[in-house]
N, C-alpha and C positions, 0 to 999 in steps of 0.2 A: 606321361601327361605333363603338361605345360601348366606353370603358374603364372599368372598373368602378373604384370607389376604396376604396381601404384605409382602416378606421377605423384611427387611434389612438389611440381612447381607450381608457382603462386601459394603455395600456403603463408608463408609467412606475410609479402601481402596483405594479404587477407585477414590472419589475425592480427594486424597493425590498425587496418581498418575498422574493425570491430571496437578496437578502445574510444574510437571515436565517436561511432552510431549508439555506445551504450548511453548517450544522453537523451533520452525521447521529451523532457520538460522543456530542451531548447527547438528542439524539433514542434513540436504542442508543445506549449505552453497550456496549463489548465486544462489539460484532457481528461486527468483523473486517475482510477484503479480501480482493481476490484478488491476487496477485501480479502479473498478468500486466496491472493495470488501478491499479496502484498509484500512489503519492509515491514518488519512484523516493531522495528522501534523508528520507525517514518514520524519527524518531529510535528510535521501537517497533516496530520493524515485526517482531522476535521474536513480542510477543503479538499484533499487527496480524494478522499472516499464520497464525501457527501458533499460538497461543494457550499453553493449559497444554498441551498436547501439546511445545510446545517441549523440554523434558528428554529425553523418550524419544524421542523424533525424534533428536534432540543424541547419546542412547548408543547408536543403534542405526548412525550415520552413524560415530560414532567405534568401533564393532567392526565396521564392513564398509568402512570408510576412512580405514585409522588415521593415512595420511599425507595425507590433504587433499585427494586427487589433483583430484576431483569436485567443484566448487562452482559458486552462481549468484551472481550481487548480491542479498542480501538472501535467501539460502536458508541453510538448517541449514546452519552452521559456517564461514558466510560471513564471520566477526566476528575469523575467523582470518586473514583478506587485507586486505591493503589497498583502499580506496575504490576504487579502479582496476584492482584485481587482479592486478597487477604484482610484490607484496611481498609474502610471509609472515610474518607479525607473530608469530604463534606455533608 
């Protein structure tokens, strides 16, 4: 029995091309993320994730949890913990 063989041509190509297309912000601009699929230390990730909605998300978290109790890494009013969630900063 016959092994069939693998071309590799164009691979390298190809992965040349890829360092390229990994910027999808120039590509969109402001298109966003999902959290759940994110840069887990993305320095934006206020507008990343929630955009201009940010604000009202922020007064809506701060009149139904005015003490913090409820947070995620990188969710509304996250910015109020420390990195590790250990610390209340504010």
């Amino acid at each position: 029995m016959r092994t069939p063989q693998r071309s590799t041509q164009g691979v390298q190509p190809a992965a040349r091309g890829f360092k390229k297309k990994r910027a999808p912000p120039r590509i969109a601009p402001g298109a966003g993320s999902y959290v759940s699929e994110s840069n887990y230390f993305n320095r934006h990730w206020q507008d990343a994730y929630w955009g201009r909605h940010y604000p009202r998300l922020r007064a809506v978290k701060d009149r139904y949890d005015p003490e913090g109790l409820f947070f995620g890494h990188n969710g509304v009013g996250s910015e109020d913990w420390s990195r590790d969630g250990f610390q209340r900063l504010r």
